[in-house]
DOGU-300247 format. One record per residue: z, x, y of N, C-alpha, C in turn; residue in one letter. Coordinates in Angstrom, 2 decimals. Atoms other than C-alpha are relative to their C-alpha. Last residue first. Layout:
<pts>
((Z; X; Y); (Z; X; Y); (Z; X; Y); a) ...
</pts>
This chain:
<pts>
((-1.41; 0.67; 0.10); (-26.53; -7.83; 3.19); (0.35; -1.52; 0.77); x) ((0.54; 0.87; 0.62); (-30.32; -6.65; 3.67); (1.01; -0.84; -0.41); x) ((0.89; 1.21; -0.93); (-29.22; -4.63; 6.70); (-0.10; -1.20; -1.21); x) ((0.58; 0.59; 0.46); (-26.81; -2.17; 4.19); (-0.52; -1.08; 0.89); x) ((0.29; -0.54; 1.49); (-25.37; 0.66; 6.05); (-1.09; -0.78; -1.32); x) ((0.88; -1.51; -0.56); (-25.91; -0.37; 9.53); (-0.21; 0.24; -1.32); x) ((0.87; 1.24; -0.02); (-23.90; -4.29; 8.14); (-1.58; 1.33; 0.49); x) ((0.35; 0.72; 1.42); (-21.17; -2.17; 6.67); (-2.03; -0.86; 0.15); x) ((0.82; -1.00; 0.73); (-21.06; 0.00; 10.08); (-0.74; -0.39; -1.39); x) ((0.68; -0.84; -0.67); (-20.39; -3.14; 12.17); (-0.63; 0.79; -0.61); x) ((1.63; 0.87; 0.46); (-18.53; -4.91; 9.43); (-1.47; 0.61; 0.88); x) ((0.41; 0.07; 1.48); (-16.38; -1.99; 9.67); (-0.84; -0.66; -0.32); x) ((0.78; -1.35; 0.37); (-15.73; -1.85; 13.12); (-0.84; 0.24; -1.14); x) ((1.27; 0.14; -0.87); (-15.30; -5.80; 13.56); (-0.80; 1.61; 0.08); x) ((1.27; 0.96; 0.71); (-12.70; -5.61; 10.52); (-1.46; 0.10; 1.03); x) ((0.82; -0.50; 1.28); (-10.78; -3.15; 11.67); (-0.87; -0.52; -0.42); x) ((0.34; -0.70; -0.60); (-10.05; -4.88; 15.21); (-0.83; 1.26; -0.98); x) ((0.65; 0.24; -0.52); (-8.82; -7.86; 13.33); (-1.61; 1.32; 0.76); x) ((0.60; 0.48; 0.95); (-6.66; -6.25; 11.22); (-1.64; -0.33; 0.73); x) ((0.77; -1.04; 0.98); (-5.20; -4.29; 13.85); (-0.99; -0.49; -0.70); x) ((-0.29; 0.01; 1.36); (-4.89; -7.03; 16.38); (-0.54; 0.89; -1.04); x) ((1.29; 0.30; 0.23); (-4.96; -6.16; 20.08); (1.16; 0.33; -1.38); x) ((0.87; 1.41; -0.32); (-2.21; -6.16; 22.43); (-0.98; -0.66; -1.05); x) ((-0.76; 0.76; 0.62); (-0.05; -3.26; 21.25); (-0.68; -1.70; -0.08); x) ((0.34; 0.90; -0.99); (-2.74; -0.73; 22.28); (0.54; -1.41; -0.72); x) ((-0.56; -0.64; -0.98); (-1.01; 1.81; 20.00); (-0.11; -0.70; 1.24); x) ((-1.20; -0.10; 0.35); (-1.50; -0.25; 16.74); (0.66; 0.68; 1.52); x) ((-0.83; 1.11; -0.17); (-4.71; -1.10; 17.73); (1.42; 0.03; -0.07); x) ((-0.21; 0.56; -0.82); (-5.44; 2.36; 17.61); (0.17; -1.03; 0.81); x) ((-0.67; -1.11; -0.89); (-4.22; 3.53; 14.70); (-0.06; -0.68; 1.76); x) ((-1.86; -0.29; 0.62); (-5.54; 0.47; 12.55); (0.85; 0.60; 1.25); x) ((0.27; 1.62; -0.44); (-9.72; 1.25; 14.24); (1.88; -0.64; -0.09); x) ((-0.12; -0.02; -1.44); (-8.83; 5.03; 13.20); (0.13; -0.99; 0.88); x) ((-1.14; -0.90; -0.16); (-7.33; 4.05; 9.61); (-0.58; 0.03; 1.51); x) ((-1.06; 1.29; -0.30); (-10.43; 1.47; 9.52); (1.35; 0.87; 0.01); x) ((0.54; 0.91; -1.36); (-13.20; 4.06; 10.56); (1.46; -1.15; -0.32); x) ((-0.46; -1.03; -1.37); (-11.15; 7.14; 8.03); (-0.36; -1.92; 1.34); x) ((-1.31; 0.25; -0.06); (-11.59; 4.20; 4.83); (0.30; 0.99; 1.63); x) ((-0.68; 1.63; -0.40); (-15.14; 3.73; 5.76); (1.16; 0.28; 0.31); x) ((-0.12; 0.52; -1.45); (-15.67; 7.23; 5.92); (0.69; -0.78; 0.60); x) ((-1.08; -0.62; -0.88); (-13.89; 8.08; 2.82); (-0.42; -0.14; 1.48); x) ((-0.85; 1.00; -0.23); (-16.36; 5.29; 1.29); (1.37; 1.15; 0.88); x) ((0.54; 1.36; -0.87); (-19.42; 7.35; 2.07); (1.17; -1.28; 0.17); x) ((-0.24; -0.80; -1.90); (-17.62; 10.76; 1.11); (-0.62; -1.46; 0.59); x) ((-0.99; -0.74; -0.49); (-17.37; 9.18; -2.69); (0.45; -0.10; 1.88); x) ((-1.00; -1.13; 0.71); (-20.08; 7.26; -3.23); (1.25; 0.38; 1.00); x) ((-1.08; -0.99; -0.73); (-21.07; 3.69; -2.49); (0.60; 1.39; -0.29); x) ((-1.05; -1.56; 0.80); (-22.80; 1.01; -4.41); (-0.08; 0.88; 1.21); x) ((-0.15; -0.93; -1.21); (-23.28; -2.27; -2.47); (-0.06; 1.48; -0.38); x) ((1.22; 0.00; -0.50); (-24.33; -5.18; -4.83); (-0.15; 1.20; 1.26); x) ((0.46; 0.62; -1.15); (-21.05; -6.36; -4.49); (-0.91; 0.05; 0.55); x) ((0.51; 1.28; 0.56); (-20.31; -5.26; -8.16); (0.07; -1.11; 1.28); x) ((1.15; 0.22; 1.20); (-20.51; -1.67; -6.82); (-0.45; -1.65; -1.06); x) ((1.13; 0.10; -0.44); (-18.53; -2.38; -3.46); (-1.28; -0.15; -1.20); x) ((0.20; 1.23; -0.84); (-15.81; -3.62; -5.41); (-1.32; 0.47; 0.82); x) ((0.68; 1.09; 1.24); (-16.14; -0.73; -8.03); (-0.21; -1.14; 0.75); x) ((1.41; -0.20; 0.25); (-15.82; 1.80; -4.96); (-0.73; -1.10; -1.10); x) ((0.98; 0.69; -1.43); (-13.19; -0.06; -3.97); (-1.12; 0.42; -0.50); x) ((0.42; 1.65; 0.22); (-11.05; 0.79; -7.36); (-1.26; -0.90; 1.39); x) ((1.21; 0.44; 0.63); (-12.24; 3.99; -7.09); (0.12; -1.47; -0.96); x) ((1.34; -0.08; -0.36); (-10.49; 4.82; -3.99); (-1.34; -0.88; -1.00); x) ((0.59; 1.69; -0.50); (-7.53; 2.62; -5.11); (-1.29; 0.41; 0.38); x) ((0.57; 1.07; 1.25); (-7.29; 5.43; -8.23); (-0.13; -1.33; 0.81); x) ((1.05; -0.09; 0.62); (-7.37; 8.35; -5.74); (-0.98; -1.59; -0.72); x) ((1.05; 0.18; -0.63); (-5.04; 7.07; -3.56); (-1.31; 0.51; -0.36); x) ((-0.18; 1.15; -0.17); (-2.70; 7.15; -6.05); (-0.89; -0.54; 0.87); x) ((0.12; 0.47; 1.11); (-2.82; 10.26; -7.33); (-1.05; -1.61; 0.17); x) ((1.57; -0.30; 0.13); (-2.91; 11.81; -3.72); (-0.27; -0.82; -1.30); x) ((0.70; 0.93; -1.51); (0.43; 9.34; -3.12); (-1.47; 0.35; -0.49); x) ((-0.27; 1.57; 0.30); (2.01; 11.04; -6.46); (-1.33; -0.99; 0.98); x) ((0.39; -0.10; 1.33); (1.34; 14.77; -5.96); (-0.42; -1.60; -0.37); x) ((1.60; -0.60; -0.17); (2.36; 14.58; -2.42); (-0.82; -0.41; -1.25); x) ((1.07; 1.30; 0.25); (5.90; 12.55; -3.25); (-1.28; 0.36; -0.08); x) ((-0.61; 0.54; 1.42); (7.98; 15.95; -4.10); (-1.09; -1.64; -0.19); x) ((1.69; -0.55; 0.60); (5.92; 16.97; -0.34); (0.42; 0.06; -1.57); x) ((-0.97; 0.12; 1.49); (8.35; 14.12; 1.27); (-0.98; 0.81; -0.93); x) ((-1.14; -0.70; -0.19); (6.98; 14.66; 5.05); (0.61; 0.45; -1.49); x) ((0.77; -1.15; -0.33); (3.77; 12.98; 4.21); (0.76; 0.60; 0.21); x) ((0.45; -0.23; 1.19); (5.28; 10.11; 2.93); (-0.09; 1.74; 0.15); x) ((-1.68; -0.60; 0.37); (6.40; 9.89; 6.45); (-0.07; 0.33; -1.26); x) ((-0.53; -1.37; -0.93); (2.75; 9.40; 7.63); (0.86; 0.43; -0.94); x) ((1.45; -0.64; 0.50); (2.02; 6.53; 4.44); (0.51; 1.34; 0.90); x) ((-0.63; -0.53; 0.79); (5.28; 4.92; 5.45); (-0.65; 0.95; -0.52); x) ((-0.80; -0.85; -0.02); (4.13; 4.27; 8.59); (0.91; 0.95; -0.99); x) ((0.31; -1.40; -0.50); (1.11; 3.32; 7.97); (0.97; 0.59; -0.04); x) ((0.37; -1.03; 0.70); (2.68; 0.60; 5.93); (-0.85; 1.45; 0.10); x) ((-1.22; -0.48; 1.17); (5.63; -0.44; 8.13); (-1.33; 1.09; -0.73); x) ((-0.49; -1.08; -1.01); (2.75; -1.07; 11.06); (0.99; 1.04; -1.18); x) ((0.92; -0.83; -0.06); (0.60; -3.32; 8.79); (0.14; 1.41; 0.51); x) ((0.00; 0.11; 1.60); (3.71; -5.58; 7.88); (-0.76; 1.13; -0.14); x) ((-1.08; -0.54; 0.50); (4.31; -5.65; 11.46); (-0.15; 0.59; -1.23); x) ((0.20; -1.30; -0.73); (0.87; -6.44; 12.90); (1.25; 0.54; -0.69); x) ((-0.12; 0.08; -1.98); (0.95; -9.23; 10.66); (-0.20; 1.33; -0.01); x) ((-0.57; -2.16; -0.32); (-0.57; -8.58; 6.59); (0.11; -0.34; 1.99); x) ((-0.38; 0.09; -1.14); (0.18; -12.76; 6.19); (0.08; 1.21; 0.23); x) ((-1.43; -0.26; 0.26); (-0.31; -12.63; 2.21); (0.66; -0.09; 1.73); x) ((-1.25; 1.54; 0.84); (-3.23; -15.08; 2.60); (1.15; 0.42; -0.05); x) ((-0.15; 0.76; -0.83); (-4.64; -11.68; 4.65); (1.02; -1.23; -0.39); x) ((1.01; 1.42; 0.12); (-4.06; -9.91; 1.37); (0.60; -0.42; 1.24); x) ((-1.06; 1.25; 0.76); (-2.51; -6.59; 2.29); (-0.96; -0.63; -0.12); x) ((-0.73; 0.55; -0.51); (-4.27; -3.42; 4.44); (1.03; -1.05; -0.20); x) ((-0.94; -1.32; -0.57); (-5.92; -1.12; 2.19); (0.99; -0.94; 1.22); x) ((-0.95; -1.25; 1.31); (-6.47; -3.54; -0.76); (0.52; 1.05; 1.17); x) ((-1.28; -0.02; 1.14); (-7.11; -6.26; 1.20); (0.65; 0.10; 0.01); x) ((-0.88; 0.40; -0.84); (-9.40; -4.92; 4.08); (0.96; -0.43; -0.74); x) ((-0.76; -1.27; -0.29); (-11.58; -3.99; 1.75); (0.93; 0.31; 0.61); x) ((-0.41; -0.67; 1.44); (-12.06; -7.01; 0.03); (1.11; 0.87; 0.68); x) ((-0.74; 0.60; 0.21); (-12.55; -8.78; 3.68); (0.99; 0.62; -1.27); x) ((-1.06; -0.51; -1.16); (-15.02; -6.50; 4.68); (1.39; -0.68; -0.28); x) ((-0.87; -1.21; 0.64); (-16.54; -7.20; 1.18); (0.84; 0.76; 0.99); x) ((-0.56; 0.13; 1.41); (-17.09; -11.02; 2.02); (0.80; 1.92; 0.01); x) ((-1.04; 0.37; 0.06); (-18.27; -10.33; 5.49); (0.65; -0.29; -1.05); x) ((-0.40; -1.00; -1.07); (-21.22; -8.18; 4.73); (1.25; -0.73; -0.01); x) ((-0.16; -0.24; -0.91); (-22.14; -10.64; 1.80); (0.87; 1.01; 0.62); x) ((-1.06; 0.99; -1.14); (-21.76; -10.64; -1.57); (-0.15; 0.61; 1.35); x) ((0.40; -0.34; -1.29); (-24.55; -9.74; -4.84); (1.11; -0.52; 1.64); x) ((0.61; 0.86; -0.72); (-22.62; -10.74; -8.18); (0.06; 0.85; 1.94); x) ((1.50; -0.78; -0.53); (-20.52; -8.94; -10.65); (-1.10; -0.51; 0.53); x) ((0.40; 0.34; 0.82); (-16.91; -11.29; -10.86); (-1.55; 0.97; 1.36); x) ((1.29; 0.15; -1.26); (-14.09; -9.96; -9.04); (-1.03; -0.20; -1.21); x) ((0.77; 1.15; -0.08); (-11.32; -10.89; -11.64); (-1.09; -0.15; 1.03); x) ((-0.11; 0.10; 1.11); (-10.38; -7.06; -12.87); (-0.42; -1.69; 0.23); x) ((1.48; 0.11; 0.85); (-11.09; -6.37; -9.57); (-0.28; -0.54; -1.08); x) ((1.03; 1.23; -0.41); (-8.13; -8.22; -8.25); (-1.69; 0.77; -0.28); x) ((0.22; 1.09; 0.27); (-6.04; -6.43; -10.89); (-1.22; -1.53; 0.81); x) ((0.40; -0.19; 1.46); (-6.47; -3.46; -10.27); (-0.54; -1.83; -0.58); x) ((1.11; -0.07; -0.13); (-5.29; -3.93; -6.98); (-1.45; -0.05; -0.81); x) ((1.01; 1.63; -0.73); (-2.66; -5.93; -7.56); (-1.33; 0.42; 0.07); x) ((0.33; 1.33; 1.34); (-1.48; -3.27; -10.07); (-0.85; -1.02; 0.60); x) ((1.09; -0.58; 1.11); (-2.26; -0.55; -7.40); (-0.04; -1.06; -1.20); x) ((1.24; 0.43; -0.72); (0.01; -2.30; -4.80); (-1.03; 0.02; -0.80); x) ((0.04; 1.59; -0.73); (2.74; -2.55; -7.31); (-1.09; -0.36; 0.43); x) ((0.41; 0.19; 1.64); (2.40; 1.37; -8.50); (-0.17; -2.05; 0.17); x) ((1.49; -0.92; 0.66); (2.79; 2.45; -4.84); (-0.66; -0.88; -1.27); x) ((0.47; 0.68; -0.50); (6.03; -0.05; -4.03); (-1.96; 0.54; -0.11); x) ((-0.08; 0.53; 0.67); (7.61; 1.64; -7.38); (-0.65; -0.79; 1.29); x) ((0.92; 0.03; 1.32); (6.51; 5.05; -6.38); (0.03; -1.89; -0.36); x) ((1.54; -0.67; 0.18); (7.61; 4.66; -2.73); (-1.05; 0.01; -1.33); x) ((0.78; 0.98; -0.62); (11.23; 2.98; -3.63); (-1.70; -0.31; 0.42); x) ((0.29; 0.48; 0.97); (11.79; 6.10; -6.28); (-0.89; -1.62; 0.94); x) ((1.05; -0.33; 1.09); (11.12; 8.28; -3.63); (-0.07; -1.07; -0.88); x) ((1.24; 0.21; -0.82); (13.65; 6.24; -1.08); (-1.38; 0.57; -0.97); x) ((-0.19; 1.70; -0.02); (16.49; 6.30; -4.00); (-1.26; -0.30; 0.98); x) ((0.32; -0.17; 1.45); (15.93; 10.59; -4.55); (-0.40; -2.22; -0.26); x) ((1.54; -0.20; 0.91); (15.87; 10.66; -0.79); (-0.49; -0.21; -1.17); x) ((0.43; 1.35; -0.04); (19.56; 8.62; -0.62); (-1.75; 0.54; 0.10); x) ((0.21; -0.11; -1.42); (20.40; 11.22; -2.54); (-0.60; -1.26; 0.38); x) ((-0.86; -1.50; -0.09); (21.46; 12.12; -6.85); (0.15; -0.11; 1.61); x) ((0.96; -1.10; -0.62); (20.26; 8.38; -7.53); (0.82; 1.28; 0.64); x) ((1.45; -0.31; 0.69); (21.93; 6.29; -10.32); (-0.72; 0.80; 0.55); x) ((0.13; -0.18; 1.54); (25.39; 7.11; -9.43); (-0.83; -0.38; -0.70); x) ((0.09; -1.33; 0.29); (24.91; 7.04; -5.46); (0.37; 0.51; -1.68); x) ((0.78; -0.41; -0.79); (23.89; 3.44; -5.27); (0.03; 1.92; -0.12); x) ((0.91; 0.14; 1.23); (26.05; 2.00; -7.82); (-1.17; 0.77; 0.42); x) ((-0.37; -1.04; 0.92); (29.05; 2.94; -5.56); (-1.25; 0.21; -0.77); x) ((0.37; -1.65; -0.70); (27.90; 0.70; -2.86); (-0.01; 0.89; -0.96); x) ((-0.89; -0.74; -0.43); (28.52; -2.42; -5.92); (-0.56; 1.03; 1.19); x) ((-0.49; -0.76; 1.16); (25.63; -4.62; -6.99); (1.14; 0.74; 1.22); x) ((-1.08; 0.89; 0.16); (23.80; -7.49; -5.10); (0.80; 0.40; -1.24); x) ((0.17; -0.29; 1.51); (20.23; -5.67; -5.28); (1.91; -1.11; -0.90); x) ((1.31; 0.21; 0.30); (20.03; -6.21; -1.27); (0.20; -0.33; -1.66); x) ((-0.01; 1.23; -0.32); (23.82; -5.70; -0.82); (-1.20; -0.77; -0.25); x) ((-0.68; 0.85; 0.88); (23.11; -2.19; -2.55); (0.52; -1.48; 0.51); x) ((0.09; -0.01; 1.24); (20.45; -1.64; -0.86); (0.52; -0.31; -1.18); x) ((1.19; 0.72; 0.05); (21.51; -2.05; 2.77); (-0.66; -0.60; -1.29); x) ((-0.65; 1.62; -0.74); (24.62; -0.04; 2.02); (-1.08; -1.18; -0.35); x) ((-0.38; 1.21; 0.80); (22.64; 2.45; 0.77); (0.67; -1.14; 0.11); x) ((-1.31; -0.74; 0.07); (20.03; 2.72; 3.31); (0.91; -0.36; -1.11); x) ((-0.53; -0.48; 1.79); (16.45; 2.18; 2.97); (1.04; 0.30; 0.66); x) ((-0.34; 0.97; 1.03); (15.66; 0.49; 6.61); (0.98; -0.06; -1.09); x) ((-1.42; 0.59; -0.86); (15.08; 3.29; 8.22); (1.02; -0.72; -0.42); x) ((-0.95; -0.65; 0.44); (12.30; 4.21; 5.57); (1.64; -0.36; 0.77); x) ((0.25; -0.94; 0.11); (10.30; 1.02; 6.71); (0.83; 1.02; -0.22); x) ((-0.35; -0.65; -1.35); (11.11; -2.67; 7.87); (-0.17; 1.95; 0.14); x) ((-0.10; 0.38; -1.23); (9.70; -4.64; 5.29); (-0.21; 0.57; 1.34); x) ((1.39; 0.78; -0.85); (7.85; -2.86; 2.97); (0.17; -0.70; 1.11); x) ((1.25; -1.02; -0.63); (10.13; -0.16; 2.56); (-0.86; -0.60; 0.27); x) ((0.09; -0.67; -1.35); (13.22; -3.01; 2.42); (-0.86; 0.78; 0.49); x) ((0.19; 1.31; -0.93); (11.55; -4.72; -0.54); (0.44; 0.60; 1.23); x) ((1.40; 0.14; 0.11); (11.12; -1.20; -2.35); (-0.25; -1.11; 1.23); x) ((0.05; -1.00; -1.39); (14.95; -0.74; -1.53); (-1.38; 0.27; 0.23); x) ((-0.57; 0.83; -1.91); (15.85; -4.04; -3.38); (-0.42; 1.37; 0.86); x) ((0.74; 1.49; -0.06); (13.17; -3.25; -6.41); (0.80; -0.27; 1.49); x) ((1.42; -0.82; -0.13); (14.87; 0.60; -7.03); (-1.02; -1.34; 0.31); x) ((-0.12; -1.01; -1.24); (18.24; -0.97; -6.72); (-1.40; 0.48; 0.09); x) ((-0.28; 0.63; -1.07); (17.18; -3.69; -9.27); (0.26; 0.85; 1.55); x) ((1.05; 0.79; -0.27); (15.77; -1.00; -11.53); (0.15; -1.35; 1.18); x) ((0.84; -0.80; -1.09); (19.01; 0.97; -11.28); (-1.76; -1.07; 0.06); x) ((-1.13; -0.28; -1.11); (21.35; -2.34; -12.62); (-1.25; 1.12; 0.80); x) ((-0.02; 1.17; -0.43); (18.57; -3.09; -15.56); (0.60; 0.10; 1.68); x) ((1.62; 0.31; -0.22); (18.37; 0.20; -16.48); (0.05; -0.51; 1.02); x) ((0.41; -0.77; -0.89); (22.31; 0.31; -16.40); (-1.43; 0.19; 0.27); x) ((-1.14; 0.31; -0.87); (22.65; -2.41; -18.74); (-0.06; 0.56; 1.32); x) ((0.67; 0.84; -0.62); (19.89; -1.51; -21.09); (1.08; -0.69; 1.15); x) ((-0.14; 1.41; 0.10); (21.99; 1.44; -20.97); (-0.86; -0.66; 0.13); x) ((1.03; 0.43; 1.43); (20.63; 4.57; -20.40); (0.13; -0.95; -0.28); x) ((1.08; 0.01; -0.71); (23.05; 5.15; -16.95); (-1.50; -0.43; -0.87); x) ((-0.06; 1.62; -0.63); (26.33; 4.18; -18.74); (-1.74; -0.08; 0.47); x) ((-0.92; 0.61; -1.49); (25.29; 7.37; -20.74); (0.15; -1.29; 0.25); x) ((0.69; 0.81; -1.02); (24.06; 7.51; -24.38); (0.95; -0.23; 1.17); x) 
</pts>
């Protein structure tokens, strides 16, 4: 058994892989450095390149373990949505969430900016591809269950709209610095939500 098998060493890379997660949400790959990381995790520099082979191999792991996070929450807030008919504004709100943060969590323009951005750059890392598509599979059909016990059901290509109208709505708030993403998603969306189902 290496130092690295250790419940000792676990323990030690799992904190590095938790402090460079917290930097990808903050401030975005830039961010991840080791330095940064290991002061973050409040372990040696050294510790930083003897659990991960690169500082890519330490940014991947940050991605999966901020990935697998979101997806628990997400999971989890169906897992207490209770099956009952809900307003147009109610499930704009859902949806808005899971792909943007919990409002209550404060998703600012910042918070909202990091996670597009990491989402693009993702897109550079084609060792992550496999992972991300995974992953965005299983929040697809966690929404789809939120629309389905919202009295809304939804397939497939009908919710990849949605999700495309609030990514485009996102995008370009984000470029017209003035205006609030969140905000600016939401009024598209309830828009089409409210075309899609009138009786809502």
């Amino acid at each position: 058994m290496t130092s690295a098998t250790t419940p000792k060493g676990e323990r030690r890379r799992q904190a590095l892989v938790q402090a460079a997660a917290e930097l990808l949400i903050e401030g975005g790959f830039d961010t991840v450095r080791h330095r940064a990381v290991a002061e973050r995790a409040g372990v040696p520099l050294a510790s930083t390149t003897y659990y991960f082979s690169s500082l890519e191999d330490l940014q991947a792991e940050a991605v999966k373990y901020t990935a697998h996070t979101e997806l628990a929450a997400a999971n989890q807030r169906i897992e207490d949505l209770a099956e009952r008919k809900r307003s147009v504004d109610t499930v704009v709100e859902l949806m808005l969430d899971l792909l943007l943060g919990p409002a209550a969590a404060g998703s600012s323009t910042e918070l909202i900016l990091v996670r597009y951005e990491r989402l693009v750059t993702t897109g550079r890392r084609p060792a992550l591809a496999p992972l991300i598509r995974e992953l965005g599979r299983k929040l697809d059909d966690v929404l789809i269950e939120v629309f389905a016990r919202s009295g809304m059901p939804i397939e497939s290509a009908g919710l990849a709209r949605l999700i495309a109208l609030v990514d485009g709505a996102v995008v370009n708030a984000l470029i017209d610095i003035t205006s609030d993403p969140r905000q600016a998603a939401s009024e598209m969306l309830r828009a089409e939500l409210a075309r899609l189902y009138p009786d809502s």
